[in-house]
C-alpha positions as CSV (number, residue, x, y, z in Angstrom):
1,X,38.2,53.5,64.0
2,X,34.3,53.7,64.5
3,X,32.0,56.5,64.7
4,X,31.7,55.8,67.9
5,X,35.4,56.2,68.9
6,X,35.9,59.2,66.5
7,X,32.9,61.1,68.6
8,X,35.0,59.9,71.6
9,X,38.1,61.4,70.4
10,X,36.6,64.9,69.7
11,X,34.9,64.7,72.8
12,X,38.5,64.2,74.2
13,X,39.7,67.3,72.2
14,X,37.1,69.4,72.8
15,X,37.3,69.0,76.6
16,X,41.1,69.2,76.7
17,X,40.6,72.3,74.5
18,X,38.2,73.5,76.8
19,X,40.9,73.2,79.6
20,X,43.9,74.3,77.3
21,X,43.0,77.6,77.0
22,X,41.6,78.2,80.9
23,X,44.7,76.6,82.2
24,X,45.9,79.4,83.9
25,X,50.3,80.5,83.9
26,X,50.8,77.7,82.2
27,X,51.1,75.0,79.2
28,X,48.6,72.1,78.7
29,X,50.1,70.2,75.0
30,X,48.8,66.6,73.9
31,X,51.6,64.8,71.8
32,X,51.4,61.4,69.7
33,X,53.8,58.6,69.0
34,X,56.1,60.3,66.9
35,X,56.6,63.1,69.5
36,X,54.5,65.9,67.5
37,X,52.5,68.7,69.1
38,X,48.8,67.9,68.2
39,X,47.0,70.4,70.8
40,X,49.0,73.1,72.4
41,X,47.9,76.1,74.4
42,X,48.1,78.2,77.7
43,X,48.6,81.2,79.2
44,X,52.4,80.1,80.1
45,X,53.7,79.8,76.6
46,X,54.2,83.1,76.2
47,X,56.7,83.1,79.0
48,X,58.5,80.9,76.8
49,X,58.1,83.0,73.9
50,X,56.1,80.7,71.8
51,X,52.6,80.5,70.4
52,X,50.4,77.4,69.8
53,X,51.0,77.9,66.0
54,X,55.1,77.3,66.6
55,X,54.3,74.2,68.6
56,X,51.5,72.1,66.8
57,X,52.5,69.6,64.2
58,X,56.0,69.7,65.4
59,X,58.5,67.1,67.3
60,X,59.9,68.6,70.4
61,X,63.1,68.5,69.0
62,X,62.2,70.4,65.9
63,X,61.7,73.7,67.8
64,X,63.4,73.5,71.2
65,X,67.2,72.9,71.1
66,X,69.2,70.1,71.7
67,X,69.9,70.6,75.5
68,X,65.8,70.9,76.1
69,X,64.5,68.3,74.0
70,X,67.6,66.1,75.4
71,X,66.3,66.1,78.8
72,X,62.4,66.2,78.2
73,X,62.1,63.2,75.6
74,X,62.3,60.7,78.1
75,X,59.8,61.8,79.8
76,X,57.5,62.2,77.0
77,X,58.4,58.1,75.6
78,X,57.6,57.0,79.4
79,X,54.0,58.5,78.6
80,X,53.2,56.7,75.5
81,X,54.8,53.3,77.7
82,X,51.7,54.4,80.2
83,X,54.3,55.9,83.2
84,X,53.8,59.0,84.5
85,X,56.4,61.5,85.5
86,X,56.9,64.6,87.5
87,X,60.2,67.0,88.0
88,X,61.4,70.3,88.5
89,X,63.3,72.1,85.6
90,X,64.3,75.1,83.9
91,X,64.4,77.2,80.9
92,X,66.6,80.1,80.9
93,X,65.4,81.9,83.7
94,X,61.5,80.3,84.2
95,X,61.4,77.6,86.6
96,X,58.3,75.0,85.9
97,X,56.8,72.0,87.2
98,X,56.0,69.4,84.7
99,X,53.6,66.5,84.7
100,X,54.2,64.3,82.1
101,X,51.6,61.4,81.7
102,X,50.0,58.7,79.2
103,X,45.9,59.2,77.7
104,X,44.5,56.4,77.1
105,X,41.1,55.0,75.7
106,X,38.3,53.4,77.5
107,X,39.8,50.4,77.0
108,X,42.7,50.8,78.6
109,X,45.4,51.5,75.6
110,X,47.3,54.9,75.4
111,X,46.4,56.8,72.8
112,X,48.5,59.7,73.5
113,X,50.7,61.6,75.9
114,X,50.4,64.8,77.5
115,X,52.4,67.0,79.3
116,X,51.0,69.5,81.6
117,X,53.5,72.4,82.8
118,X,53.2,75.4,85.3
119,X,55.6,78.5,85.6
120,X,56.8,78.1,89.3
121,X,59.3,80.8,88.9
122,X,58.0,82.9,91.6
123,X,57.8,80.3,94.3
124,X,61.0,79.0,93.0
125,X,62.8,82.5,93.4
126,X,60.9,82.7,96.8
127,X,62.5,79.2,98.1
128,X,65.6,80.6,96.3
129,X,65.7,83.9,98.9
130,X,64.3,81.8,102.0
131,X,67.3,79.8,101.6
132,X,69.6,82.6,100.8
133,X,68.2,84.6,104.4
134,X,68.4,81.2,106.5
135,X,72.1,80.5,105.5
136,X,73.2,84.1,105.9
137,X,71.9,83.8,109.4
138,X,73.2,81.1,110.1
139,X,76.7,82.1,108.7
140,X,76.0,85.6,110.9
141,X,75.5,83.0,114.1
142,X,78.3,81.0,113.0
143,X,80.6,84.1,112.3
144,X,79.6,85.9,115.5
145,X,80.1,83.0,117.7
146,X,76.8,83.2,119.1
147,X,75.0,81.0,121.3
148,X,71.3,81.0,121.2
149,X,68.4,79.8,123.3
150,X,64.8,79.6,123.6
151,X,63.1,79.2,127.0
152,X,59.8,78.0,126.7
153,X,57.7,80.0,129.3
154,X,54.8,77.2,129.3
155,X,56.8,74.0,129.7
156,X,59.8,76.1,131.3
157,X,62.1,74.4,128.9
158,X,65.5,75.8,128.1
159,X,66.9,74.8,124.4
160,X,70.2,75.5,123.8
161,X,72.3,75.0,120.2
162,X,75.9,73.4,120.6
163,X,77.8,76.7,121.1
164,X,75.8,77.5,124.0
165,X,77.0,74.5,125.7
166,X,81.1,75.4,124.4
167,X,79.9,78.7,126.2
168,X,79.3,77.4,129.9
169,X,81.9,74.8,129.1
170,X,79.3,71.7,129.1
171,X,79.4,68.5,126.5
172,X,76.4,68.9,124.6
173,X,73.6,66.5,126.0
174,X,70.4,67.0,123.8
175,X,69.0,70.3,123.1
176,X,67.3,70.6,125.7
177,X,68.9,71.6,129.0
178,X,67.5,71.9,132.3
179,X,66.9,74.9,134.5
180,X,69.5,74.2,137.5
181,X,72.4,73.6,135.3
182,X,71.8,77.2,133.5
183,X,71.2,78.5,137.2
184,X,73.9,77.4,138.9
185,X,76.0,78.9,136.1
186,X,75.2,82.8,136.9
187,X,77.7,84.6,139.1
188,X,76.6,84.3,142.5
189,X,76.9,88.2,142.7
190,X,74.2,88.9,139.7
191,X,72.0,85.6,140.1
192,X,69.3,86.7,141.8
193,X,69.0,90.4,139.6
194,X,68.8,87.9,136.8
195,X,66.4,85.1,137.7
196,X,64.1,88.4,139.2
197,X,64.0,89.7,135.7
198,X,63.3,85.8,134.4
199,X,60.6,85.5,136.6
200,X,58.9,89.0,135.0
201,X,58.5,87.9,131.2
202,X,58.1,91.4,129.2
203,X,54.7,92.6,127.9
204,X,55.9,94.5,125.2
205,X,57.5,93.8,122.0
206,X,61.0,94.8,122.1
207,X,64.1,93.1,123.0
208,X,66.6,93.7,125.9
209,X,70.8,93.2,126.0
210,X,73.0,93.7,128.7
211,X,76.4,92.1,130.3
212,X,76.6,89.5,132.6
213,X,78.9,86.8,134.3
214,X,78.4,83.4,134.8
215,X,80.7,80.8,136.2
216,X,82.3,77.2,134.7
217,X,82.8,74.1,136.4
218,X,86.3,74.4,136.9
219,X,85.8,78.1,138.4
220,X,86.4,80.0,135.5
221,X,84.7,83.5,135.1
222,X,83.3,84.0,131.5
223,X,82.2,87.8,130.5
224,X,79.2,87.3,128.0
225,X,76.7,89.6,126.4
226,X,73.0,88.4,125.9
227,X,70.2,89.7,124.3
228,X,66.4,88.1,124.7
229,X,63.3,88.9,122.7
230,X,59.4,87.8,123.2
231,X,57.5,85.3,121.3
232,X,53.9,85.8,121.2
233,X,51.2,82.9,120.3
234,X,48.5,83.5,118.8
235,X,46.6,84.4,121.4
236,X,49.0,87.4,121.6
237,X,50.7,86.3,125.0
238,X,54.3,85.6,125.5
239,X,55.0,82.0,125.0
240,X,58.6,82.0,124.9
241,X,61.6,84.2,125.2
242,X,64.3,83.7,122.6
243,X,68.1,85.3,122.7
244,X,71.6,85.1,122.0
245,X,74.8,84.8,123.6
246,X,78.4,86.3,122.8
247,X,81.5,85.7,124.7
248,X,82.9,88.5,125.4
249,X,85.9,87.1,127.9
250,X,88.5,87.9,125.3
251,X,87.7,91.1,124.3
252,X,87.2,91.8,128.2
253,X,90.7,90.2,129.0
254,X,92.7,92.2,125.9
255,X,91.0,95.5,127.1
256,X,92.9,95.3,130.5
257,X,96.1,94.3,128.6
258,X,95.2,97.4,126.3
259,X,95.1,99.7,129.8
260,X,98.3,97.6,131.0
261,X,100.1,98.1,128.0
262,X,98.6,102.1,127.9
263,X,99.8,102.7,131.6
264,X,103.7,100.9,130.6
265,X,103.7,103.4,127.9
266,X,102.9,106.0,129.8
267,X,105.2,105.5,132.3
268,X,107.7,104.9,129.2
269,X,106.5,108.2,127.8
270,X,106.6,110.3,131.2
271,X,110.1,109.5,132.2
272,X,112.2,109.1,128.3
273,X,115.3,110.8,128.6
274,X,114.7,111.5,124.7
275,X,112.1,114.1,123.9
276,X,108.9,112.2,122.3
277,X,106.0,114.4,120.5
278,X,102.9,113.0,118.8
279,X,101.6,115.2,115.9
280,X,98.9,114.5,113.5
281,X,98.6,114.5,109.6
282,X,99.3,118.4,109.8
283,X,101.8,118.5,111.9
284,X,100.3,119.7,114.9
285,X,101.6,118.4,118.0
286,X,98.8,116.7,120.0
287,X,101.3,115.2,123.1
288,X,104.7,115.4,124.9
289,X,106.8,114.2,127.3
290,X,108.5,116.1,130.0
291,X,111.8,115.7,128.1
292,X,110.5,117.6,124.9
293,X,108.7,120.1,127.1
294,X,112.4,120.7,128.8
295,X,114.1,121.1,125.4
296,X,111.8,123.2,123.5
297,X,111.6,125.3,126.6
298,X,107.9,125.7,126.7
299,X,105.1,124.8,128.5
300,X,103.0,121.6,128.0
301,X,100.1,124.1,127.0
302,X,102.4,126.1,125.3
303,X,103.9,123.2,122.7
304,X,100.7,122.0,122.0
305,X,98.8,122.9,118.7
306,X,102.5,124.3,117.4
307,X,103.3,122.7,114.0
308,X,106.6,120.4,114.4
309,X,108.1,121.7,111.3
310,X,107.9,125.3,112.8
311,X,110.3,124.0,115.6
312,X,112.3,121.5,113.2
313,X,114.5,122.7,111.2
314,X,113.4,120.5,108.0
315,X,113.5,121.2,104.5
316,X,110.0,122.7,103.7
317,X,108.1,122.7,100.4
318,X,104.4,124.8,100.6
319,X,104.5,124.6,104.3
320,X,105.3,121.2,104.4
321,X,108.2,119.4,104.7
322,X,109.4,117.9,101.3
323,X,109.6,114.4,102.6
324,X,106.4,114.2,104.5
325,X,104.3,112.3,102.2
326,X,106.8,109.6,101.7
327,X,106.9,109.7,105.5
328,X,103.2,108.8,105.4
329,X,103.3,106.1,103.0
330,X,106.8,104.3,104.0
331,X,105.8,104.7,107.4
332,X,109.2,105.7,108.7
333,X,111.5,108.6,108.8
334,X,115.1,109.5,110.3
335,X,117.3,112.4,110.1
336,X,119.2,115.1,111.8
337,X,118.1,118.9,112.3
338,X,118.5,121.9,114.5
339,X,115.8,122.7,116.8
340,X,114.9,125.8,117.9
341,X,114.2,126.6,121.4
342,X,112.4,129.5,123.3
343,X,115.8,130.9,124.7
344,X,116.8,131.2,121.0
345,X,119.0,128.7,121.2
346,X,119.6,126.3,118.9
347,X,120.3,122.7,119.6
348,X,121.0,119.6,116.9
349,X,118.6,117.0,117.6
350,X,118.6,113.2,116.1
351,X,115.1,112.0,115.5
352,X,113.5,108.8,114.6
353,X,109.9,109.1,113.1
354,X,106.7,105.8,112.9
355,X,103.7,106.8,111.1
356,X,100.3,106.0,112.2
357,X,100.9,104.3,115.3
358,X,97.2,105.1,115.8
359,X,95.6,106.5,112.7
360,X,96.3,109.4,111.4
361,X,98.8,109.9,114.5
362,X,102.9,109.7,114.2
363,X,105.4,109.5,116.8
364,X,108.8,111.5,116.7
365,X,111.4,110.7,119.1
366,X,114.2,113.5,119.4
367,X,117.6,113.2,121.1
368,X,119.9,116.1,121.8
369,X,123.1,115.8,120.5
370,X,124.7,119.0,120.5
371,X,127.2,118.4,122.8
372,X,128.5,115.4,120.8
373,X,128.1,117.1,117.6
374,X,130.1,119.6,119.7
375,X,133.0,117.0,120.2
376,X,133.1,115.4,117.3
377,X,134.0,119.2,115.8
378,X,136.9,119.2,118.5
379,X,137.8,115.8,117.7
380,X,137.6,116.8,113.6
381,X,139.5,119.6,114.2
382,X,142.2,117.6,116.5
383,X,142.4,115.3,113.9
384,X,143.1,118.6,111.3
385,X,145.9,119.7,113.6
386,X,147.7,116.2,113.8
387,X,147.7,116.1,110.6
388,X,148.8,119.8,109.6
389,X,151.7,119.3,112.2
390,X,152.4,115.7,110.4
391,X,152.9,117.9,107.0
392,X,154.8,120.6,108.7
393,X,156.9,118.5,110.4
394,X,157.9,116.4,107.0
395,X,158.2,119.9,105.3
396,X,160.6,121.6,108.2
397,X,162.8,118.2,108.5
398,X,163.3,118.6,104.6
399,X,163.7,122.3,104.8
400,X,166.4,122.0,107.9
401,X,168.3,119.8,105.6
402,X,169.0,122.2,102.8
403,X,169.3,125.1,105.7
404,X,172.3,122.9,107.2
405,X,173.9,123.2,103.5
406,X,173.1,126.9,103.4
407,X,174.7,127.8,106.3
408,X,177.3,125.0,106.4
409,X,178.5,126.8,103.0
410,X,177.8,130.4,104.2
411,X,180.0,129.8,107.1
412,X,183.2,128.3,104.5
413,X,182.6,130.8,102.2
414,X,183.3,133.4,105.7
415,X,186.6,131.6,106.8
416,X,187.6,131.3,103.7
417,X,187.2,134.8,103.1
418,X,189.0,137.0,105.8
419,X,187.5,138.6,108.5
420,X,188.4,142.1,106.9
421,X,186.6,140.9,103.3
422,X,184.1,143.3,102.4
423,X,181.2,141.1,101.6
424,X,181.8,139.4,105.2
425,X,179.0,142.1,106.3
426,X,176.8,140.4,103.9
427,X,178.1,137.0,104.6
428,X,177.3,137.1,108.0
429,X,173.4,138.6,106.8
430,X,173.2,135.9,105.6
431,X,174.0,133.1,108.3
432,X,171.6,135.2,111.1
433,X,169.3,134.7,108.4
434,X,169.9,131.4,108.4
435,X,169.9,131.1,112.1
436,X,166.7,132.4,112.6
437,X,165.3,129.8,109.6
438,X,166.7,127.4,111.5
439,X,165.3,128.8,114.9
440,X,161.9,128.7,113.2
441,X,162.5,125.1,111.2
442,X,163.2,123.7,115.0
443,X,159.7,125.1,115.9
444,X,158.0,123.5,113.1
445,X,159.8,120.2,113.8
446,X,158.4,120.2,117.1
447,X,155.2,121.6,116.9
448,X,154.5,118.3,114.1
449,X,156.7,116.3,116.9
450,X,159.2,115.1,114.6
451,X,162.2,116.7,116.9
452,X,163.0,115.3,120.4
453,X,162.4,118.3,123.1
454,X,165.9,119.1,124.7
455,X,165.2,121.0,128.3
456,X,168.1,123.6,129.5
457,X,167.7,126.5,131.1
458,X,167.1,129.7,129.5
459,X,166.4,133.2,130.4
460,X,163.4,134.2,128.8
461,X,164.7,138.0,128.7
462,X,167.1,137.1,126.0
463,X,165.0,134.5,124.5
464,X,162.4,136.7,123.9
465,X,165.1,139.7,122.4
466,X,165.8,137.3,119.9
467,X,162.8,136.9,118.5
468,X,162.0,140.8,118.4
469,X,162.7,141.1,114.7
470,X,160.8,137.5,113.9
471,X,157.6,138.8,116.4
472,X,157.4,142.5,114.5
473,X,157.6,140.9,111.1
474,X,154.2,138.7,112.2
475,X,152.3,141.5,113.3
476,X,152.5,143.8,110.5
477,X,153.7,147.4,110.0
478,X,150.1,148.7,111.7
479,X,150.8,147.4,114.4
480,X,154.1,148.2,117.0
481,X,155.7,146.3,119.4
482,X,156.9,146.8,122.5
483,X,159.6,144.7,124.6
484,X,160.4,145.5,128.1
485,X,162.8,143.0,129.7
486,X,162.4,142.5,133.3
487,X,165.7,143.6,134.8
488,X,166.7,140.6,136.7
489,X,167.1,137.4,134.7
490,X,164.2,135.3,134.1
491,X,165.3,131.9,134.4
492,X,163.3,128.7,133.5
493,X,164.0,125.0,132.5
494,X,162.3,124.2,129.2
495,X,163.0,123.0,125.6
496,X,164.1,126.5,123.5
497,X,162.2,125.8,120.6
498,X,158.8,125.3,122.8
499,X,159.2,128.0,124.4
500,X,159.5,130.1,120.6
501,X,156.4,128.2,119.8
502,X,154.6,129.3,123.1
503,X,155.3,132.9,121.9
């Protein structure tokens, strides 16, 4: 290499120097064949957390690891073959654009590479969060169901995206739509309030939003919502107005459902033969029905604000009842408890309990059934009797059996005897004790209906003297008895041993 060329070389390196270290937020670095460093500087390597003694006299691959030097040496070999190179990349979290390119001499041969690279982070993270904003609003549009339109006030062009056109029930044509069609769609009864307030763009900055109808080709009514803003040129004049459009023909359409269903349950709630209360998480009553209002006794006024469990008689832990909070979280509750009334009655009431039905508000529904409770006691307790009378019964049939030996005997042991015997006196004790055993076995029989009823007729004077001594024996030495026979006979037809029982 000549003289010449050398002065040309450190001309080279004392103009790229010159530029290496003015090149501003970012790295300027010549490299030769072999891939080393031979001139590295710039305000960017820092961001990189190198210096330009960490760089020069080394390959690429000596100091940057493998995934870096990976990706960047083929841009630095297309250099040195004279092709020049530009791309977008990373390291960690710096964003750069690199230039990658050949230097040659004055006759035309490459003599080196260099690569020239500037920290773009901050435009990148700007592109980054204009991105971000433009596909959250479009995923707000898109979520929303939102039409939206721009009407140029100058060219009185209407643009329309495609959900405007699902809107007003049209087959998307273009963008653009013309001024009759959107017209002709308005409600005939809020047309002309609307194309007034079109015709009046606004002067100030703002937006307005209100409700309006319009009206499909097949006669359809849709309920929409629509809000419009200005655009100002830059002139500061309006230019354009700009909105968006919700349906709103479903919500509109399950609000009257909503009041249908609200008036069924009213009418449900008014005239319940059960009592139905709504209380909230306290316990406070906050409605009732007529039927609750009749069995607690009290006024509407009255029964409202009153804590259930005051009324209910429910097991109660701290002023609560014990099972409330599983109440709240299973969501259900049934049970059975006395409710007290004004007129200090009580009365037994069945309820069936839903939590939340709105939040924080549970419904109790409360049937009376203290009259069947009432039955089913009488019914227990007829149940009770048929069966004592069962067991008497089997016990007096058994009994009657070894009274027909007793006195069978008795009666032998009599004749046998003599009427003149002196232990006849006791013998014959002993058979009217037997009698009346067997009197009383008779009544048992029938009263468990294991004897047949056998009718005859019977003076209930003597009937009555006959049981005398059975009757004071039953009511005790403090108390005496009294018999006074009517003096004419007191004849009826009936079954002997009822007739005991009756007495």
């Amino acid at each position: 290499m000549d003289s010449t060329s050398d002065r040309t070389e450190l001309d080279i390196y004392a103009d790229y120097q010159a530029i290496l270290e003015n090149f501003p937020n970012g790295v300027i670095a010549l490299f030769d064949h072999e891939l080393r460093y031979q001139v590295v500087n710039g305000a960017g390597l820092k961001d990189i957390g190198l210096s330009p003694s960490d760089l020069t006299g080394q390959r690429l691959r000596d100091v940057l690891p493998p995934q870096v030097f990976e990706r960047d040496e083929p841009a630095l070999l297309a250099a040195l073959r004279g092709e020049s190179t530009e791309r977008i990349t990373r390291l960690g979290d710096q964003w750069f654009r690199v230039l990658t390119v050949p230097v040659r001499r004055g006759d035309g041969t490459i003599l080196r590479g260099m690569v020239m690279s500037q920290n773009i982070t901050a435009l990148k993270q700007a592109e980054v969060q204009l991105e971000e904003a433009l596909s959250k609003l479009k995923m707000a549009v898109a979520a929303a169901d939102m039409g939206v339109w721009e009407y140029d006030l100058q060219g009185e062009r209407h643009l329309w995206n495609d959900r405007m056109f699902e809107i007003y029930g049209l087959e998307p044509a273009g963008p653009e739509v013309d001024a009759s069609v959107w017209e002709s769609r308005l409600h005939p009864e809020e047309r002309a309030g609307i194309l007034a307030q079109m015709a009046t763009p606004p002067t100030q900055e703002g937006f307005s939003s209100g409700e309006f109808r319009i009206m499909r080709l097949d006669g359809s009514v849709r309920h929409l919502l629509g809000a419009a803003a200005p655009l100002r040129g830059a002139d500061g004049t309006v230019s354009s107005l700009v909105g968006i459009v919700q349906d709103l023909t479903w919500t509109h359409e399950q609000s009257a459902r909503l009041r249908e269903s609200e008036a069924r349950y009213r009418s449900l709630f008014e005239s319940s033969q059960d009592a139905i209360l709504l209380c909230d998480d306290a316990g406070q009553i906050l409605d009732a029905n007529p039927a609750a209002i009749a069995l607690a006794g009290d006024s509407y006024d009255q029964l409202l604000g009153q804590r259930l469990w005051d009324r209910l008689g429910v097991e109660t832990m701290m002023g609560r009842p014990v099972q409330w909070s599983r109440f709240l979280s299973t969501g259900s509750w049934s049970s059975e408890a006395p409710l007290s009334t004004t007129d200090a009655a009580m009365r037994t009431v069945q309820f069936q309990a839903q939590a939340n039905i709105r939040p924080n508000t549970h419904l109790f529904i409360l049937r009376d059934v203290t009259e069947q409770r009432k039955n089913e006691e009488r019914a227990y307790q007829t149940r009770r009797l048929e069966a004592l009378g069962q067991l008497t019964g089997g016990v007096a049939h058994d009994f009657n059996n070894l009274l027909q030996i007793i006195n069978g005997q008795t009666q032998l042991v009599c004749d046998q005897l003599g009427a003149h015997h002196p232990v006849q006196e006791m013998l014959a004790d002993i058979l009217r004790a037997g009698d009346r055993a067997r009197r009383l076995v008779s009544q048992l029989l029938s009263f468990g209906r294991r004897q047949l009823l056998r009718t005859a007729t019977l003076d209930l004077n003597h009937v009555i003297a006959a049981m005398n001594e059975m009757l004071q024996s039953l009511t005790g030495e403090r108390i005496r008895l009294d018999w006074h026979p009517s003096d004419h006979p007191a004849l009826i037809d009936a079954d002997l041993g009822m007739v005991e029982q009756v007495v």
